[in-house]
C-alpha positions, 0 to 999 in steps of 0.5 A: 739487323738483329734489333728487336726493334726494327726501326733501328735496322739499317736505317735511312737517314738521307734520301737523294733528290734530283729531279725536282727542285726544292721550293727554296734551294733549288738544285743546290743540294742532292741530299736531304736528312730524313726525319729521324736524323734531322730531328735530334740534330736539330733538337740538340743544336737549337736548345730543346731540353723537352721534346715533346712527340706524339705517342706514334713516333713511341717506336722511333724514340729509340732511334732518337735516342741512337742518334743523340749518342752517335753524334755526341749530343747532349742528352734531350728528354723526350714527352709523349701525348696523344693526338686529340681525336674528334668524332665525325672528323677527318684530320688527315691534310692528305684526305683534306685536300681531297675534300677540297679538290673535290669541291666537297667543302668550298676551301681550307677555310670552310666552316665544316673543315677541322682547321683553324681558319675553318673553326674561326669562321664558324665562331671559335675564339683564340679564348676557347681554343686555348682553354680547351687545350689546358682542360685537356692537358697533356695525356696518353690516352687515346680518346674520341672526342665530341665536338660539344665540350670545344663548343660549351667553352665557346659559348661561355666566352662569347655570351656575356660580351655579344649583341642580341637581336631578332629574325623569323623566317622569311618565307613561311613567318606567320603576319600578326595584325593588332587591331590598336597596333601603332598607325606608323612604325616607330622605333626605340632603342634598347639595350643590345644585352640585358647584362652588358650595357657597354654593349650599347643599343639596338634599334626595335622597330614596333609597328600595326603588323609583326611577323611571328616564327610560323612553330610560335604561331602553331602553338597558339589558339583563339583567346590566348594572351601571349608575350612580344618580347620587348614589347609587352602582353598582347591578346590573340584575337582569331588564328586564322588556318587554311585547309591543312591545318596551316596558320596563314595570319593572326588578328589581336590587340595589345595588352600593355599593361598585362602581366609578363610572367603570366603568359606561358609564350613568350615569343620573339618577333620583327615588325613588318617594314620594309627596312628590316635586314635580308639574312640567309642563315647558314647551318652545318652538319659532319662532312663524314657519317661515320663518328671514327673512320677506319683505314679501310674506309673509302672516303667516297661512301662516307661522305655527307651530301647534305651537310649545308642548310640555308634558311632565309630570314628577315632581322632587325633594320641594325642587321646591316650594319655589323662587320664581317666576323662580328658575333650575336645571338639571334633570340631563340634561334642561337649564336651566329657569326656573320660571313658576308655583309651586305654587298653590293646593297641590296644583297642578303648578309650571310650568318654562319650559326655557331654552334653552342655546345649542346649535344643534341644540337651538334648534328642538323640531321638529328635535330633540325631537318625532317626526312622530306629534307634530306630526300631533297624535299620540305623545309629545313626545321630552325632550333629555338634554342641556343641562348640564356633566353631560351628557359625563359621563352620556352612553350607550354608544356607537352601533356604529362603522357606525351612528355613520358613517350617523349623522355622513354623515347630519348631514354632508348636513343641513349642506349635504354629505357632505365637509367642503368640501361645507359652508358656508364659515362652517361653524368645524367645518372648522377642525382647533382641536387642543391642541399643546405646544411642544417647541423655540423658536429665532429664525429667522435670515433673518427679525426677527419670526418664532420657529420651533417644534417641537410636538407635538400627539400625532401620533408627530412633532413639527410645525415652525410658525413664528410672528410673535411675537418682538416680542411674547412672550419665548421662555421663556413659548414653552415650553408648551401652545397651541392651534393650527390644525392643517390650514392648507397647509404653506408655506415662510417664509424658508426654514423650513416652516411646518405650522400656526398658533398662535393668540393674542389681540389687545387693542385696544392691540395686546397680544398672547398665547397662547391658554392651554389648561387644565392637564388639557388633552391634547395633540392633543386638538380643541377643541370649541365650546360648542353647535356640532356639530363635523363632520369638519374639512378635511383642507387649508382652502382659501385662496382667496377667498370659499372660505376657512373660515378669512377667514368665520369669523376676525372672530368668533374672540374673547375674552369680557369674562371673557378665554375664547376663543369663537366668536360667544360661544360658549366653546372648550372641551377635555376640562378645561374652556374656553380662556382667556388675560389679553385681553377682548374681543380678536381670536383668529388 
């Protein structure tokens, strides 16, 4: 009774149970080993070497440790990690079930629910689940997580090998009449993906009326020619609005022969027939308002009441013919994964939309719903993202001024209106840009360092030195990087030094450049898969506990597939992702 560690004062390792059954043994037994006896006990008899416990059991190791002894067992090493922990979620089963009991969430399989079965059902694949644990290994620190570096993973699974297709909504689809449009609907095949033909073809129906997203038709005006995906250029003859502004329907003709890459619109559409598929689309919010709960929280004023939106929509004919699980990609829209065919025939196939990792997107409350919505009134608004597709198709521009309200705006949400306002954590600080370099030589006073020239499209070349003689010949130096771009200037031996190459690093020590894609232009800035990049620093701070850069560098890795990320998500440029030969090694 005088341990300092009162786990191992009088400690109970039995408890009596009578009076209910056990659910196999029934009233055959009247004892039953507590968790810190059975534990080592059972560890020593069945072989474990490692046992591996979460850091909450750290107190009762010593307990372990004494019973091990005690019962003349061989020795057991015993591994300790944190839990993972994710923002606006409950893992508690205890609380979970009440949730369920409550009919807060429609079961255990829920795609709001943190289960297995709940992630599945919204899209998560066994292949992003298992690379998501390896990205995060084993640690002791305790971290709140977001859910957007789980769900990164899972759209750069799912995106080379699923179909795309096309849906508008229902009830507010804006009709477009073409004049010189086909006198009977038809259709063709085309391919399913524009990379993957081993995904086969999809029918496209084509017919005098087509039916546009009632924001594309918002946008455009009298006159303009704009881009039917998959079909060609058509001209817009008159937009026609009621008394408020609404557009109500749209005449024009086509123009077949214009030039895609013209347009400033491209936009996807579903001709108007009647074999085109009934969809609802479902999208799902936090069940929880709060990103971490406390203990004193009470479950009943946390609760999210509007965390399921329904859209109804009309898809491609095709639509009826995917499975139960099947995953696509609606064109504009996102990534969804069907959750009830259409059955009996006649009923409205079920899309659940999966969400693709983006920041911005991972809550509906914050991006998709207006507050008329949430008040119980008005239309949920539908993203018009959410695929590879989406840089191609996106609108006209804003005005310059309203595109600086608009970024001073996002800017003060993340925490300010200066980058150095933000969060330290924030890897939009950091200016990641496209270089090429120029000229390499051995500096003369120091063994492990080359001097470079690159240019990253600035009118001069920068001179950056970098240790890497002992690691990567001098010829191979004579190419595209990527480089840091606003580190403060520092003198290295005498040699200025204006930035950072930044390369990977394998376990055993192997180091290389970051591999820009061919078509990458230099003095382009990399973007990062679902992050919003804000205006960069135009120095980053170096000192500690201020420094983006030390906040940020242990989770600028390579993937299991050798592409540079950011907590898994892909480093992209204008040509696709950055890449190199090393998996899962440190980027600096």
């Amino acid at each position: 009774m005088q341990e300092k560690n009162k786990c191992l004062r009088d400690p109970v390792f039995f408890r009596c149970k009578v009076d209910t059954p056990h659910h196999k043994t029934g009233t055959k037994y009247k004892a039953y080993p507590t968790y810190d006896f059975a534990c080592p006990c059972v560890d020593s008899i069945e072989g474990v070497t490692h046992a591996l416990r979460t850091i909450e059991y750290k107190d009762r190791d010593a307990m372990y440790e004494w019973v091990t002894k005690k019962t003349k067992s061989r020795h057991i090493e015993l591994v300790e990690f944190s839990k993972t922990q994710f923002a606006y979620t409950i893992l508690s089963k205890r609380k979970l079930q009440i949730f369920v009991d409550d009919g807060v969430v429609t079961g255990w399989d829920d795609p709001r629910m943190p289960t297995v079965q709940g992630v599945m059902r919204r899209g998560m694949t066994v292949e992003g689940l298992l690379d998501f644990v390896m990205t995060q290994g084993a640690s002791k620190s305790t971290n709140l997580m977001e859910w957007d570096k789980i769900w990164a993973i899972n759209k750069q699974k799912i995106d080379p090998i699923i179909p795309r297709y096309a849906a508008v909504d229902k009830a507010n689809s804006v009709k477009f009449t073409l004049t010189d449009g086909p006198a009977e609907p038809f259709g063709t095949l085309h391919a399913k993906h524009p990379k993957n033909p081993d995904l086969g073809e999809r029918l496209i129906m084509f017919a005098k009326e087509v039916l546009l997203e009632p924001e594309d038709a918002a946008d455009i005006s009298d006159g303009e020619e704009i881009t039917l995906l998959h079909w060609g250029n058509a001209i817009v003859d008159k937009v026609t609005k009621d008394k408020s502004g609404k557009v109500t329907g749209m005449t024009g003709h086509l123009n077949l022969k214009g030039e895609v890459k013209s347009t400033k619109k491209k936009v996807h559409w579903v001709a108007s027939v009647p074999q085109n598929t009934e969809l609802v689309l479902q999208e799902f919010d936090h069940v929880v308002t709060k990103p971490k709960l406390e203990d004193d929280d009470e479950l009943k004023d946390i609760i999210n009441p509007n965390s399921k939106f329904e859209t109804k929509a009309l898809g491609d004919p095709l639509l009826k013919t995917l499975k139960k699980g099947d995953k696509l990609q609606l064109e504009r829209r996102g990534y969804y994964i069907v959750d009830s065919i259409a059955f009996p025939p006649g009923e409205p196939v079920i899309l659940v939309k999966i969400p693709d990792g983006k920041a911005s997107n991972m809550s509906i409350i914050a991006t998709k719903v207006d507050a008329k919505a949430l008040q119980g009134g008005g239309d949920s608004k539908k993203e018009k993202g959410g695929g590879k597709e989406k840089g191609k198709d996106a609108k006209a521009e804003p005005a310059k001024d309203e595109g600086k309200k608009e970024g001073k705006a996002k800017a003060k949400a993340k925490g300010g209106d200066k980058p150095a306002d933000r969060p330290v954590e924030d890897i939009s600080r950091l200016d990641i840009r496209i270089g090429e370099i120029k000229k390499v030589w051995e500096h003369p006073e120091a063994d492990k360092l080359y001097c470079e020239e690159i240019d990253l499209g600035e009118g001069q070349h920068r001179t950056i030195a970098s240790g890497l003689r002992d690691h990567v010949k001098k010829d191979d130096m004579l190419t595209k990087c990527v480089v840091l771009a606003n580190l403060k200037p520092r003198t290295m031996k005498g040699f200025v030094s204006q930035g950072m190459v930044l390369c990977a690093t394998s376990k055993d020590g192997k180091v290389e450049l970051l591999k820009p894609p061919a078509g990458a232009k230099v003095g382009e800035r990399v973007t990062i898969e679902g992050i919003e990049m804000l205006d960069a620093d135009e120095k980053l701070n170096e000192k500690s506990g201020k420094a983006p850069l030390e906040a940020v560098k242990a989770d600028m890795r390579t993937t299991a597939k050798c592409t540079a990320s950011y907590k898994g998500a892909a480093w992209l440029t204008g040509a696709g992702p950055i890449t190199c030969t090393t998996s899962d090694g440190q980027i600096s």
